[in-house]
C-alpha positions, 0 to 999 in steps of 0.5 A, a space after each residue: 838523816 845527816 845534815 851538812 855540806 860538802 865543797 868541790 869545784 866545777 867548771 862552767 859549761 858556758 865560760 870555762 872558768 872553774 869555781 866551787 860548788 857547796 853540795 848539800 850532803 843531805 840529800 841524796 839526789 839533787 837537780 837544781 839551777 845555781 848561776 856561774 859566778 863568772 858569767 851569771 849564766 844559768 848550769 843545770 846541776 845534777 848531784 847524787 850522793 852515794 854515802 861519802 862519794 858524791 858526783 857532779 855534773 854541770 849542764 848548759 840548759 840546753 842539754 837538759 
């Protein structure tokens, strides 16, 4: 088991503004709800990890 963290940056799909994101690299799939922190509206992220490599993707809650 590995434990730490990774950083990158996403962009809001309901404003636009890109910010960044810490990824929890110890698991290696992850669905959960952070607020932007521009606007506070809710992003449905969905985060998989494939040994260092991991992909990001931001949804409205609408699409999920």
């Amino acid at each position: 088991m590995r434990f730490g963290t990774d950083s990158t940056t996403i962009d809001c799909p309901y404003c636009g503004e890109a910010f960044e994101l810490v990824i929890d690299t110890g698991e290696n799939e992850q669905q959960y709800i952070e607020d932007c922190y521009v606007c506070c509206r809710p992003i449905h992220l969905s985060v998989w990890l494939d040994g260092d490599v991991f992909e990001v993707i931001a949804r409205h809650e609408n699409d999920c």
